[in-house]
N, CA, C and O atoms as CSV, one atom per row, in Angstrom:
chain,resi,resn,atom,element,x,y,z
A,1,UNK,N,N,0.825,-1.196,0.000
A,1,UNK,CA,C,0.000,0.000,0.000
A,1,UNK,C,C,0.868,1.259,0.000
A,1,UNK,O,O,0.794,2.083,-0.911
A,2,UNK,N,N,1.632,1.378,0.966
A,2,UNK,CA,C,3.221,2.671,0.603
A,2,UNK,C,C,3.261,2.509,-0.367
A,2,UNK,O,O,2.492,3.117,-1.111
A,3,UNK,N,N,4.373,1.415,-0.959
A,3,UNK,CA,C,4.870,1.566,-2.223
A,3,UNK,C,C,3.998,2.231,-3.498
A,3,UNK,O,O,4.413,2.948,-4.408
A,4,UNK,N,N,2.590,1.719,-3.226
A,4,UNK,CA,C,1.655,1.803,-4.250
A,4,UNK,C,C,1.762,3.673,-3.916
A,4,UNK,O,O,2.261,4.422,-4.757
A,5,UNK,N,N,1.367,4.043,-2.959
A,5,UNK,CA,C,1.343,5.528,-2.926
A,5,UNK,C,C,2.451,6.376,-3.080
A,5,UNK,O,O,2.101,7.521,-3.366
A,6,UNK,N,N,3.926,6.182,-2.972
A,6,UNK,CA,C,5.129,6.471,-2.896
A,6,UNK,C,C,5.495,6.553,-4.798
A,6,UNK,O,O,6.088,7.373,-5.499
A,7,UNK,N,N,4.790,5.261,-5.074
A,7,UNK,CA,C,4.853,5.044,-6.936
A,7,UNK,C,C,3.844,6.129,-7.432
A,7,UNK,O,O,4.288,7.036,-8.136
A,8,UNK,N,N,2.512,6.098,-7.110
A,8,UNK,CA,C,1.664,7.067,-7.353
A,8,UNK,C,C,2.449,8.718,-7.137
A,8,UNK,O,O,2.526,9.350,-8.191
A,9,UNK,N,N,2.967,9.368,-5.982
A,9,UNK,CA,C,3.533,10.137,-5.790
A,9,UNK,C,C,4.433,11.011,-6.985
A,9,UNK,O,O,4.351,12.155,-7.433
A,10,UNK,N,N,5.286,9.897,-7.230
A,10,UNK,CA,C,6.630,10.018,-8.264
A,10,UNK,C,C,5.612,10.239,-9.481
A,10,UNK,O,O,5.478,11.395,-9.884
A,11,UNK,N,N,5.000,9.374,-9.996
A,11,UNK,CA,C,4.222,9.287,-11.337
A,11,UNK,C,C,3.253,11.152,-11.300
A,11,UNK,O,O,3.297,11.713,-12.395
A,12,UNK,N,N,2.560,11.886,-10.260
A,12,UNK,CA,C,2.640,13.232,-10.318
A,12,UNK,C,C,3.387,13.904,-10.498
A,12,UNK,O,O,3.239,14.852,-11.269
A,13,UNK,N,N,4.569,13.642,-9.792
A,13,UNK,CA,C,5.419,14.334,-9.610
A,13,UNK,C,C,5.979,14.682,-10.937
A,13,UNK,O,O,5.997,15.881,-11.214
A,14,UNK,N,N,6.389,13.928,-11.710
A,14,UNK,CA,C,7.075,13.459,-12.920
A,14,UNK,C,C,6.012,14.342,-13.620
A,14,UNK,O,O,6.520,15.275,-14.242
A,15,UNK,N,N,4.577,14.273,-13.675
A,15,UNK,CA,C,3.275,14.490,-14.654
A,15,UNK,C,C,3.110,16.243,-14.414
A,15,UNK,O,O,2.546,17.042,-15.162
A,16,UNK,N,N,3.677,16.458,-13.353
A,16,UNK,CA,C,3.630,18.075,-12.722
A,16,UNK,C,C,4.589,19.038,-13.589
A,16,UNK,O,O,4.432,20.067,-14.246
A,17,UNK,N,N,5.835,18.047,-13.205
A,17,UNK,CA,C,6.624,18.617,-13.889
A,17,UNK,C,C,6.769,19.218,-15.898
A,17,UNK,O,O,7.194,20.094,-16.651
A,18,UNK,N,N,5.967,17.794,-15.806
A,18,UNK,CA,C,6.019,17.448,-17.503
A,18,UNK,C,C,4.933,18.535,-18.438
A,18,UNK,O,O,4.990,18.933,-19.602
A,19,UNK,N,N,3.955,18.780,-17.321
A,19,UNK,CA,C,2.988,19.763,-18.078
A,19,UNK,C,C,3.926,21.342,-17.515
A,19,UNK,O,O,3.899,22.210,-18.387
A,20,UNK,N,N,4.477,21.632,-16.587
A,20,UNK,CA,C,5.020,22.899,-17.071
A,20,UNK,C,C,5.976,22.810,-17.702
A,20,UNK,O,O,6.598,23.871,-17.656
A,21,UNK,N,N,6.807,21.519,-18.747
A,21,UNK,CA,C,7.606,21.757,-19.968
A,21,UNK,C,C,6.691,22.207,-20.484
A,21,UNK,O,O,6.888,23.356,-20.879
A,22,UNK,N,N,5.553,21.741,-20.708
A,22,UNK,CA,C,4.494,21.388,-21.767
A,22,UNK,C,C,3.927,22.997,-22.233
A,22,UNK,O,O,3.665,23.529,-23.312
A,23,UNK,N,N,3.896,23.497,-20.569
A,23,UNK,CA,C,3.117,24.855,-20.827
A,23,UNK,C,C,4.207,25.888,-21.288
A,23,UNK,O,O,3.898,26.862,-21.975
A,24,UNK,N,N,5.473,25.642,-20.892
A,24,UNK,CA,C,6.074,26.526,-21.546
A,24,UNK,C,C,6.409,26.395,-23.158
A,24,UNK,O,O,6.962,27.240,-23.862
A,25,UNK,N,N,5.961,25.209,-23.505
A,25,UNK,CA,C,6.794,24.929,-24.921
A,25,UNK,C,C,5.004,25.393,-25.518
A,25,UNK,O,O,5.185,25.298,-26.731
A,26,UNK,N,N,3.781,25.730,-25.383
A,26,UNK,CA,C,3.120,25.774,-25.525
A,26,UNK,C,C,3.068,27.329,-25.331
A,26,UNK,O,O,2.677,27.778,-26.408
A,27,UNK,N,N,3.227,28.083,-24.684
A,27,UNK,CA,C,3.398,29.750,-24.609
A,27,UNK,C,C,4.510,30.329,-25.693
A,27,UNK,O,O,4.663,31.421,-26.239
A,28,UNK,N,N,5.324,28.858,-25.746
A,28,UNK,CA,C,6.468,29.601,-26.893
A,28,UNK,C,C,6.047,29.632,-28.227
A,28,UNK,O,O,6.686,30.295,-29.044
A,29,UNK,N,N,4.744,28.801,-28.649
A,29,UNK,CA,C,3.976,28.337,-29.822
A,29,UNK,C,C,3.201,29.785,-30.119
A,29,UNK,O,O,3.385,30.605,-31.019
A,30,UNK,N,N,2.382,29.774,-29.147
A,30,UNK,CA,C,2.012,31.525,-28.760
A,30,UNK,C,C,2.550,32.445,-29.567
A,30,UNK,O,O,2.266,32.955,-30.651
A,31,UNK,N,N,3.657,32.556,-28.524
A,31,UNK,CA,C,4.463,33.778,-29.146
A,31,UNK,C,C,4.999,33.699,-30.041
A,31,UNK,O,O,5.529,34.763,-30.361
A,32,UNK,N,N,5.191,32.742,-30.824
A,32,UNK,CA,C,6.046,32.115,-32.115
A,32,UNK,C,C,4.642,32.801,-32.832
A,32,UNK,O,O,4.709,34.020,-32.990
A,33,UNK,N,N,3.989,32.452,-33.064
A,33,UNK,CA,C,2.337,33.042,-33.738
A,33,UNK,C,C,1.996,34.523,-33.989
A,33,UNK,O,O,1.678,35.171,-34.987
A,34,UNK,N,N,2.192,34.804,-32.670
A,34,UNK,CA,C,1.933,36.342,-32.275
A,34,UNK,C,C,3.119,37.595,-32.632
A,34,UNK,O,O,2.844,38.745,-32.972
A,35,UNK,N,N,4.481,37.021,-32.452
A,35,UNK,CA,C,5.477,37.781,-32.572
A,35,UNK,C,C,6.084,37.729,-34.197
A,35,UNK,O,O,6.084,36.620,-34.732
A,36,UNK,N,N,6.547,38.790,-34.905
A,36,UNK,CA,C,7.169,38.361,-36.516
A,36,UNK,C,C,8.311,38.729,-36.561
A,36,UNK,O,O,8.774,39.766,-37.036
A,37,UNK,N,N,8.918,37.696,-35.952
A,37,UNK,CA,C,10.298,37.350,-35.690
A,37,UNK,C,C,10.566,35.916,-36.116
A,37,UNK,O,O,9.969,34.882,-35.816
A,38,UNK,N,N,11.646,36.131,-36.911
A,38,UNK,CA,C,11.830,34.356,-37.578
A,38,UNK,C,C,13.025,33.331,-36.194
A,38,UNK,O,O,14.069,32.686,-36.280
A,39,UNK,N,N,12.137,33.690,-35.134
A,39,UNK,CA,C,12.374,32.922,-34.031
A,39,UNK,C,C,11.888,31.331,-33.867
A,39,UNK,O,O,10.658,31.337,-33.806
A,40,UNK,N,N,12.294,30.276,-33.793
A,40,UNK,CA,C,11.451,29.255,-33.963
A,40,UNK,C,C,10.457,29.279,-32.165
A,40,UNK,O,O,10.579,30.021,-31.191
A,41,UNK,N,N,9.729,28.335,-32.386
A,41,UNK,CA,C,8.797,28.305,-30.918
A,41,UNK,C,C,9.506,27.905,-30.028
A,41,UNK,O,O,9.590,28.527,-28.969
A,42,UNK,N,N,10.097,26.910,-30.231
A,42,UNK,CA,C,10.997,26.310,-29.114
A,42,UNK,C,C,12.015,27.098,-28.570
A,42,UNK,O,O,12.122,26.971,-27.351
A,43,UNK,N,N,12.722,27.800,-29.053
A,43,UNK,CA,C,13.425,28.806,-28.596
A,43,UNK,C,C,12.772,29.822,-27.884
A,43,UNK,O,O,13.121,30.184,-26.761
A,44,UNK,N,N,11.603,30.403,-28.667
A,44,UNK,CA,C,10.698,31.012,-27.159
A,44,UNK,C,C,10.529,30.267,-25.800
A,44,UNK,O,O,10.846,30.535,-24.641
A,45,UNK,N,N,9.911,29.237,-26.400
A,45,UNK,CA,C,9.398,28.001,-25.228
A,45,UNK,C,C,10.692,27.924,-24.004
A,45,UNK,O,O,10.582,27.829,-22.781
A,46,UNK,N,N,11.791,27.996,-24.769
A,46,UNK,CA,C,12.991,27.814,-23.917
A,46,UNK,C,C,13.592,28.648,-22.941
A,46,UNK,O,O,14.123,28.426,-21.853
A,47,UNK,N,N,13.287,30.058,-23.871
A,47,UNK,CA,C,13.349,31.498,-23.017
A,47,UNK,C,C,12.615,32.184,-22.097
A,47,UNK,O,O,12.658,33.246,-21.476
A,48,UNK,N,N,11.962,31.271,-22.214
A,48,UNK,CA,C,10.555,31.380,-21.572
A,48,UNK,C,C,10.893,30.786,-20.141
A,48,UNK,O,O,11.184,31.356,-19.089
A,49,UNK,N,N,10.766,29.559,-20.437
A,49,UNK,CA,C,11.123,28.649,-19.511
A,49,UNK,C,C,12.672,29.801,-18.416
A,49,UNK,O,O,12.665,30.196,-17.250
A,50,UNK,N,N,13.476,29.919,-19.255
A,50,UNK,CA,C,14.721,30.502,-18.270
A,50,UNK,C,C,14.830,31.211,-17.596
A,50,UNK,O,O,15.365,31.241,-16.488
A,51,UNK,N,N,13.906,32.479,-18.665
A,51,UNK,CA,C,13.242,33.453,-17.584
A,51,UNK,C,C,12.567,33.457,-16.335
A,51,UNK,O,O,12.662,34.204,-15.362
A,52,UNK,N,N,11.751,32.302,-16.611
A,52,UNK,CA,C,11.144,31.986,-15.109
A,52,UNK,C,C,11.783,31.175,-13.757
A,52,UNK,O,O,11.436,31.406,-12.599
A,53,UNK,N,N,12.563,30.404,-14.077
A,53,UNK,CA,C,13.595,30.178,-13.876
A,53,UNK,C,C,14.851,31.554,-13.193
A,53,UNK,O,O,15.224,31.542,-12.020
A,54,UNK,N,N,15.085,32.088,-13.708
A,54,UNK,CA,C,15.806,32.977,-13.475
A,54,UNK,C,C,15.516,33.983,-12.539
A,54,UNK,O,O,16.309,34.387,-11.688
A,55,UNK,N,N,13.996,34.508,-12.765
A,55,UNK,CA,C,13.586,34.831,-12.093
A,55,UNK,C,C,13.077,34.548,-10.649
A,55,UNK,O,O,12.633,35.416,-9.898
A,56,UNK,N,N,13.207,33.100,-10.325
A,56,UNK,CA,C,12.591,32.629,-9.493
A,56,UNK,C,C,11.357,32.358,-9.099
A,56,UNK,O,O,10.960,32.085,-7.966
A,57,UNK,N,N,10.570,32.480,-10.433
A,57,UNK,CA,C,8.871,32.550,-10.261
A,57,UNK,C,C,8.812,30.690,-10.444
A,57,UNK,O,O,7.880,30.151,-9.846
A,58,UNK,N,N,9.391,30.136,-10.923
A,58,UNK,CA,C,9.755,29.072,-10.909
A,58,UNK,C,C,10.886,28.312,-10.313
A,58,UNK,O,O,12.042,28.625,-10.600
A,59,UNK,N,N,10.623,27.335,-9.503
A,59,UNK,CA,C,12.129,26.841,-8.901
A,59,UNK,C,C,11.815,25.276,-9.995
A,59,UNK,O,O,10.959,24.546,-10.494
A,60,UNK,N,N,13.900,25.662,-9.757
A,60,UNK,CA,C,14.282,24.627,-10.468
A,60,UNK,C,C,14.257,22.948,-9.925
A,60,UNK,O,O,15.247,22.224,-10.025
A,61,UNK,N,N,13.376,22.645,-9.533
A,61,UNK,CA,C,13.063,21.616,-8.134
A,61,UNK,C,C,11.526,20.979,-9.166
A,61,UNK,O,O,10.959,19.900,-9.341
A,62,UNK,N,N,11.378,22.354,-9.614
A,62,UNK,CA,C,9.443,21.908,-10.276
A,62,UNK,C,C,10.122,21.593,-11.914
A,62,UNK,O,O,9.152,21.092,-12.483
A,63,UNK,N,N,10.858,21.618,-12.570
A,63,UNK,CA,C,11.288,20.605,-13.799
A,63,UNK,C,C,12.214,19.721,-13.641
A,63,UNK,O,O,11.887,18.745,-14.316
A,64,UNK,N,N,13.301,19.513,-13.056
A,64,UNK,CA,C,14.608,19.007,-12.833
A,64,UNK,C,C,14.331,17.623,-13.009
A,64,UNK,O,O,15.052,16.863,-13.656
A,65,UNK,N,N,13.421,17.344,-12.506
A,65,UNK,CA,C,13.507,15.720,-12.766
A,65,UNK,C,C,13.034,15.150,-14.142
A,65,UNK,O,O,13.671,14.320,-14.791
A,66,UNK,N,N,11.780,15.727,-14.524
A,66,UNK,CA,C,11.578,15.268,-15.644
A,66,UNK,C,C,12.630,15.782,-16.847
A,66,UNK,O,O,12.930,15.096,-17.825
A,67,UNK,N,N,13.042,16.908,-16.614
A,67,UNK,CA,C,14.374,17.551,-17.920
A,67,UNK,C,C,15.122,16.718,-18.181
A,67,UNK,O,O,15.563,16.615,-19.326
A,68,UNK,N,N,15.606,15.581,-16.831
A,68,UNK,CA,C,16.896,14.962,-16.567
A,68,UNK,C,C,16.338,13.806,-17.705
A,68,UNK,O,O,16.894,13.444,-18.742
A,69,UNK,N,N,15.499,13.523,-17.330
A,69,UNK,CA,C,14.865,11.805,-18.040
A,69,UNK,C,C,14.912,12.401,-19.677
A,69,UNK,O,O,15.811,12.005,-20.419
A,70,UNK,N,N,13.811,13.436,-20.198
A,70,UNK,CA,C,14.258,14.154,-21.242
A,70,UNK,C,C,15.191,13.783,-21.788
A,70,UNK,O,O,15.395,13.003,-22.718
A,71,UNK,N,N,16.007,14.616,-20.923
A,71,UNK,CA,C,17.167,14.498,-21.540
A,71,UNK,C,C,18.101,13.360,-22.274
A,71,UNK,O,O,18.729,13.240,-23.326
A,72,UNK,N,N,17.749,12.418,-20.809
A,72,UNK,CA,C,18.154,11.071,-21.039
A,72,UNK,C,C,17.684,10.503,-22.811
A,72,UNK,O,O,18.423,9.931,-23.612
A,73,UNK,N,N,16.272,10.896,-22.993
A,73,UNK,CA,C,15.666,9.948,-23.896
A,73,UNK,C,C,16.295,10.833,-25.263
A,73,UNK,O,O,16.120,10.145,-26.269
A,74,UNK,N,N,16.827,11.867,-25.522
A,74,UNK,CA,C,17.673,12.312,-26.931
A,74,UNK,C,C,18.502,11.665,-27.669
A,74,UNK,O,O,18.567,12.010,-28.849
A,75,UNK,N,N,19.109,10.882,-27.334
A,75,UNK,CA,C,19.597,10.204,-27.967
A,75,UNK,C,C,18.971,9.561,-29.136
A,75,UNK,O,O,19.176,9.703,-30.342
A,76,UNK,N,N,18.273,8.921,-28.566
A,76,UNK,CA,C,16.734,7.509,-29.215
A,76,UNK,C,C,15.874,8.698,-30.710
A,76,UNK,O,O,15.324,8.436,-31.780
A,77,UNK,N,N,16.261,10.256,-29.803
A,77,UNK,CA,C,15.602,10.752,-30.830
A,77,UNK,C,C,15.644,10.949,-31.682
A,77,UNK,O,O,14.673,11.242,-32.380
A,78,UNK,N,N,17.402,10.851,-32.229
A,78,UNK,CA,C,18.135,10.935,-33.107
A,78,UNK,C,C,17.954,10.110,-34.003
A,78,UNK,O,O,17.670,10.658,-35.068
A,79,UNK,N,N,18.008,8.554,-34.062
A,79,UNK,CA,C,17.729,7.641,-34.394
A,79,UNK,C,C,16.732,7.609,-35.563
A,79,UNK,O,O,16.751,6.766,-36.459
A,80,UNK,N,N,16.172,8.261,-35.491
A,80,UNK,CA,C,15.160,8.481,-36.997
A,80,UNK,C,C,15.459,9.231,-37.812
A,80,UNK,O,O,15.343,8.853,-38.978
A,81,UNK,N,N,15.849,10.287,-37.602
A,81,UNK,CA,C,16.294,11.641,-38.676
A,81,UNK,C,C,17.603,10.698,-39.041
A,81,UNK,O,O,17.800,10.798,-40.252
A,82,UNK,N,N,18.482,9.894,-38.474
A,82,UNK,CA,C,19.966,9.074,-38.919
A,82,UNK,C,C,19.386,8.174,-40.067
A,82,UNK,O,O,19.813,8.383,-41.203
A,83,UNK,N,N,18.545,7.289,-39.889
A,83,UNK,CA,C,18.093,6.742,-40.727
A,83,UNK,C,C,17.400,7.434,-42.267
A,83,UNK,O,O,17.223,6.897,-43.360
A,84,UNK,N,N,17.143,8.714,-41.830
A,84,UNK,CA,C,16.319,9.048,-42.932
A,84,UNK,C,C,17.860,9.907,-43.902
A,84,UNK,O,O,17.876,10.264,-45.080
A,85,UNK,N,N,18.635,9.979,-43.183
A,85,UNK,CA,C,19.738,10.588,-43.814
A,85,UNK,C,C,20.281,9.668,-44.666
A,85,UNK,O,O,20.551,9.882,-45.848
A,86,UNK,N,N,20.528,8.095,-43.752
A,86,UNK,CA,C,21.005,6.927,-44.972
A,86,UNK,C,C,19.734,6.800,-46.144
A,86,UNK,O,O,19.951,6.079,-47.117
A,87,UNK,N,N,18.722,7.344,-46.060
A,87,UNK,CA,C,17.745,6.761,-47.047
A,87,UNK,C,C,17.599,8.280,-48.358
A,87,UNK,O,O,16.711,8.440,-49.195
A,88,UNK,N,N,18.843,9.192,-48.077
A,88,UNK,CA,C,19.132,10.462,-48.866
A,88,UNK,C,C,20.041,10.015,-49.251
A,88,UNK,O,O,20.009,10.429,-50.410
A,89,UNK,N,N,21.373,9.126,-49.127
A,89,UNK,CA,C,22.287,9.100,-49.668
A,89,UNK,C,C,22.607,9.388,-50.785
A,89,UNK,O,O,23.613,10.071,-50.973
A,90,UNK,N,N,21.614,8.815,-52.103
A,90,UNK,CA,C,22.173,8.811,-53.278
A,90,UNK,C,C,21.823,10.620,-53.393
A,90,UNK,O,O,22.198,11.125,-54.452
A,91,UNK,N,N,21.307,11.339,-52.620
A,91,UNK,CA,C,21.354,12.735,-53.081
A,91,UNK,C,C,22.384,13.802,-52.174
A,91,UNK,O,O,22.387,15.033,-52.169
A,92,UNK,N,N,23.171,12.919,-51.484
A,92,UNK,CA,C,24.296,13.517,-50.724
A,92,UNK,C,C,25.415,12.983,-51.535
A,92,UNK,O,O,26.172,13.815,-52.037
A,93,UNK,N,N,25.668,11.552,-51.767
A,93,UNK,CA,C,26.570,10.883,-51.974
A,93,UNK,C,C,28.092,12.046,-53.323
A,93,UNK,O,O,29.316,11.914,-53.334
A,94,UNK,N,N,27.164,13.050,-54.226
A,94,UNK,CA,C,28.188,13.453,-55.029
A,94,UNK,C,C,28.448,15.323,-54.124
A,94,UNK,O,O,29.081,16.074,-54.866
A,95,UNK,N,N,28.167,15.770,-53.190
A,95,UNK,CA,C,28.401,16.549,-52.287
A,95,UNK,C,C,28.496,16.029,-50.813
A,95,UNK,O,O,27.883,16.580,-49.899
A,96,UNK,N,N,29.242,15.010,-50.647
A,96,UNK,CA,C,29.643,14.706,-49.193
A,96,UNK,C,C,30.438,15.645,-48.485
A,96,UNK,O,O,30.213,16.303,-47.470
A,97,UNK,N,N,31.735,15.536,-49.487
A,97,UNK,CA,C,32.921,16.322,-48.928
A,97,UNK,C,C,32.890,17.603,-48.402
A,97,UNK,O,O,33.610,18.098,-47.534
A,98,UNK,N,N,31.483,18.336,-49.363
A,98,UNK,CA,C,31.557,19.474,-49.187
A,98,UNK,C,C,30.735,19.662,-47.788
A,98,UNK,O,O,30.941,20.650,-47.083
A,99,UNK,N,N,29.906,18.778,-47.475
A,99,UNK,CA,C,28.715,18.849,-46.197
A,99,UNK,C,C,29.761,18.396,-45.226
A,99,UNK,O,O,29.559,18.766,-44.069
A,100,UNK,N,N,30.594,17.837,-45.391
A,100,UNK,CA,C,31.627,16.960,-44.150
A,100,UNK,C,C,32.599,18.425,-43.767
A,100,UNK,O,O,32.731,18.971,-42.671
A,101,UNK,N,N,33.170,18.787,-45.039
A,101,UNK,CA,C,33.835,20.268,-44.734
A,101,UNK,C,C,32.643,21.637,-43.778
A,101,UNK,O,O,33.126,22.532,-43.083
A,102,UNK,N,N,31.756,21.529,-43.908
A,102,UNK,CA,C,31.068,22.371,-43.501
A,102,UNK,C,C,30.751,22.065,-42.496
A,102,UNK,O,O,30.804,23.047,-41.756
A,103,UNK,N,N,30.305,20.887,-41.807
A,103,UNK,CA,C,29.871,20.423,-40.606
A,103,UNK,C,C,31.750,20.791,-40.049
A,103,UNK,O,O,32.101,21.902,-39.652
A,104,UNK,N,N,32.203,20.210,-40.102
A,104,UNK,CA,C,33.572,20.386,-39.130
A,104,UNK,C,C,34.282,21.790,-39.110
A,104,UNK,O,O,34.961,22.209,-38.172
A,105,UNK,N,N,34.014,22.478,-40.330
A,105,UNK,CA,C,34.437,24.127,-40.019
A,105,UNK,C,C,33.193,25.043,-38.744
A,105,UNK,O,O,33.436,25.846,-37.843
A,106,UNK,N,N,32.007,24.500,-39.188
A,106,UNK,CA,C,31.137,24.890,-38.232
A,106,UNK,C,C,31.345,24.761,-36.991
A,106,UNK,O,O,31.101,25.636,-36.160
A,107,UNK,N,N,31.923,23.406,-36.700
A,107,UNK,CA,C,31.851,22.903,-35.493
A,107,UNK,C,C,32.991,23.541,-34.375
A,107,UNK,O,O,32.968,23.881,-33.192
A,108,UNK,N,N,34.147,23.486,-35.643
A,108,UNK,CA,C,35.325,24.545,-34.761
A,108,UNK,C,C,34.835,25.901,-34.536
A,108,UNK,O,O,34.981,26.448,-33.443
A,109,UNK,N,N,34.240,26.488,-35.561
A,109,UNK,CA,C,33.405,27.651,-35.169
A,109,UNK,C,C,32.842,27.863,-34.060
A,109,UNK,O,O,33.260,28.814,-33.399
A,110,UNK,N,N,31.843,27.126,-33.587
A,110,UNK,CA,C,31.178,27.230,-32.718
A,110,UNK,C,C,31.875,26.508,-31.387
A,110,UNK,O,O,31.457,26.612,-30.234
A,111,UNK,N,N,32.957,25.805,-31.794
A,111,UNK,CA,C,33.852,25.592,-29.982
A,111,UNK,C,C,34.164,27.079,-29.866
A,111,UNK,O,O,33.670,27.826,-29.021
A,112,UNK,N,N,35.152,27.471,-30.930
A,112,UNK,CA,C,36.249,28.949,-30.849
A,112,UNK,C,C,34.800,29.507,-29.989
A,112,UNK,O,O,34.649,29.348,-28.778
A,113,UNK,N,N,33.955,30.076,-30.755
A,113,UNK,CA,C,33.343,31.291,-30.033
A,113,UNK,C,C,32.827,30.767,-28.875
A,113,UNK,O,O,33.274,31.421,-27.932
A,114,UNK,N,N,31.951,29.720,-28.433
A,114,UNK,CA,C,31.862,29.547,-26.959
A,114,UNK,C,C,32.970,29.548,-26.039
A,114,UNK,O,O,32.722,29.949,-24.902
A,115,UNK,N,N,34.498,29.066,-26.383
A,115,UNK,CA,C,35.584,28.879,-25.744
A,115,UNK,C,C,36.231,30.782,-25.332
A,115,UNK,O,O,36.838,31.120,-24.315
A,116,UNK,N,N,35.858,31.602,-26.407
A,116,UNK,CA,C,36.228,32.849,-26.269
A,116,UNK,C,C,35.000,33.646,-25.560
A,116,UNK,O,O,35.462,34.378,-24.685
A,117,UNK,N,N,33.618,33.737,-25.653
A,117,UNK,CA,C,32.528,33.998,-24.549
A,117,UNK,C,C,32.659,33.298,-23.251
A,117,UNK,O,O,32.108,33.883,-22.318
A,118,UNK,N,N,32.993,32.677,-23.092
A,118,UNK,CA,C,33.203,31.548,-21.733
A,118,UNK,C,C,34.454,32.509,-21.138
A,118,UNK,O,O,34.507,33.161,-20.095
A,119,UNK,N,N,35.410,32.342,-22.188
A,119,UNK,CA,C,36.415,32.920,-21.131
A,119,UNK,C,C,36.190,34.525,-20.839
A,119,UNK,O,O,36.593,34.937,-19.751
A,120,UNK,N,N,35.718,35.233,-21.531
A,120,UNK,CA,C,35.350,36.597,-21.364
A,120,UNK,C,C,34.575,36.866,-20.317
A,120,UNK,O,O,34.839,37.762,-19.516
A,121,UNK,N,N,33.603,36.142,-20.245
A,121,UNK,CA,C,32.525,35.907,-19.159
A,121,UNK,C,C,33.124,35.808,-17.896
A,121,UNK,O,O,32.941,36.705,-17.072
A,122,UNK,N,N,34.241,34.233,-17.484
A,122,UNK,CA,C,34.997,34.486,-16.379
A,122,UNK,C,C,35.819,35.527,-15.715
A,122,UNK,O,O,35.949,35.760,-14.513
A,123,UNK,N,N,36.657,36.442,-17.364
A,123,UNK,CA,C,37.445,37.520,-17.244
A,123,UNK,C,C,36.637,38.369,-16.204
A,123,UNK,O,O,36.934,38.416,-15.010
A,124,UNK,N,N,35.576,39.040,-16.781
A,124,UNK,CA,C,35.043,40.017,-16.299
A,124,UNK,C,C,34.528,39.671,-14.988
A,124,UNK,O,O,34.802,40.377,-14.017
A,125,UNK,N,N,33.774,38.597,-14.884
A,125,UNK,CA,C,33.414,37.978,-13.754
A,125,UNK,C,C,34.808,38.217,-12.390
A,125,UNK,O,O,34.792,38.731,-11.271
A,126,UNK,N,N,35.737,37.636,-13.107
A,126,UNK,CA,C,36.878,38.099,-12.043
A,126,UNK,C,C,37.346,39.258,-11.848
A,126,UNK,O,O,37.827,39.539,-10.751
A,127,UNK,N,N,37.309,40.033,-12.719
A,127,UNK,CA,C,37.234,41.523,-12.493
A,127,UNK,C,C,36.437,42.640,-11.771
A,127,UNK,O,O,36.829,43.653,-11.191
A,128,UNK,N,N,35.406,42.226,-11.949
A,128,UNK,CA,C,33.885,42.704,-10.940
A,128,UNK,C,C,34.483,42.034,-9.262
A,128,UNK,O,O,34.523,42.658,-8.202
A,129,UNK,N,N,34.841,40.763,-9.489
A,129,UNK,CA,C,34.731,40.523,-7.983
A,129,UNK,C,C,36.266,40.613,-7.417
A,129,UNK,O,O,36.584,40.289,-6.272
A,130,UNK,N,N,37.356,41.219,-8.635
A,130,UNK,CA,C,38.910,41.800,-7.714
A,130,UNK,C,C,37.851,43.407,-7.254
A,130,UNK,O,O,37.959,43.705,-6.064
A,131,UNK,N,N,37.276,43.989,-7.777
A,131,UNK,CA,C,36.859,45.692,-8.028
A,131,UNK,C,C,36.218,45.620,-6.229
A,131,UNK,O,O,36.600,46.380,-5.339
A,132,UNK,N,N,35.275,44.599,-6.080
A,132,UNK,CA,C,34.716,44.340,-4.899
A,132,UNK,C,C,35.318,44.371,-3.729
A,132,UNK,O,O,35.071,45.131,-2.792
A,133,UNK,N,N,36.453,43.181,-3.815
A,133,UNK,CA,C,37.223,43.049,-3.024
A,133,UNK,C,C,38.250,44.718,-2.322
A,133,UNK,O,O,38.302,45.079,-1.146
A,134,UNK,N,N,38.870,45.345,-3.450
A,134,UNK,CA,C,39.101,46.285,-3.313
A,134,UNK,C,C,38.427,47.037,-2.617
A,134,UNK,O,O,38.837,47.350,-1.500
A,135,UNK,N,N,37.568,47.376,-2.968
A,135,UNK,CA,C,36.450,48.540,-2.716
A,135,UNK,C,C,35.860,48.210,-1.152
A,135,UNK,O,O,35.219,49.064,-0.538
A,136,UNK,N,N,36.188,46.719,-0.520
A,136,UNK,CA,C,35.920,46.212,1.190
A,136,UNK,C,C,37.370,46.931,1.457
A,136,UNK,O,O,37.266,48.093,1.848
A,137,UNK,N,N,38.392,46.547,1.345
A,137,UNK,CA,C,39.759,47.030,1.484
A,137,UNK,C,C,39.767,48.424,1.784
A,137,UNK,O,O,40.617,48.804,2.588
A,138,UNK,N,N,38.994,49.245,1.298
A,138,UNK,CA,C,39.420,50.583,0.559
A,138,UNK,C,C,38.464,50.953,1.676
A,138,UNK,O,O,38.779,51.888,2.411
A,139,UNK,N,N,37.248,50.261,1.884
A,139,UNK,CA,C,36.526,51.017,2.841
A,139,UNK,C,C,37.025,50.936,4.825
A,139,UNK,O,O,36.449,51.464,5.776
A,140,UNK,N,N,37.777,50.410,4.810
A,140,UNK,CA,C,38.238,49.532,6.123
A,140,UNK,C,C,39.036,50.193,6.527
A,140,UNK,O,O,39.647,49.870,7.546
């Protein structure tokens, strides 16, 4: 009888969580509609989500679990669009090189600039909090 209610519990819990993905990816549909911006929904849905989040109108306690499982299941999701790529071949097969060159210049692309925002981010970050430090020093 616990277990049964303890299982019941989790299975809300999980279902709580899952409808405020739901509602946010559903407000981002919204505004994807409403706004004329060649934004896709999900990216609202997402900003959406962070904002609230960020804000604290949402704690991160009310998605975390179901995001995690989410998350978990991406992989599997892949799995179909892979297949449908082997079933394009013969219309990739005489521009490979050039899609293989582009995927891997992209890809360094996009390390370089996160690797150079990341570190900028820390820079300043450490700079704000030497300025702080000072400024206790300075007042003392």
């Amino acid at each position: 009888m616990i277990l049964k209610m303890k299982r019941r519990g989790l299975v809300l819990r999980y279902l709580r969580q899952f409808f405020w993905i739901i509602g946010f990816t559903l407000a981002g549909e919204v505004l994807h509609a409403a706004v004329p911006l060649p934004v896709p929904a999900a990216v609202w849905g997402l900003v959406l989500l962070f904002a609230a989040l960020e804000s604290g109108k949402l704690k991160l306690s009310s998605v975390q679990d179901c995001g995690q499982f989410l998350l978990g299941l991406m992989p599997v999701l892949f799995i179909a669009p892979s297949v449908d790529l082997m079933d394009s071949w013969p219309l990739l097969a005489s521009v490979w090189p050039a899609v293989l060159a582009i995927i891997v210049l992209s890809t360094v692309v996009v390390f370089a600039v996160s690797g150079l925002v990341t570190q900028g981010l820390l820079d300043a970050s450490s700079q704000i909090e030497n300025a702080a430090q000072a400024e206790e020093v300075s007042d003392e």
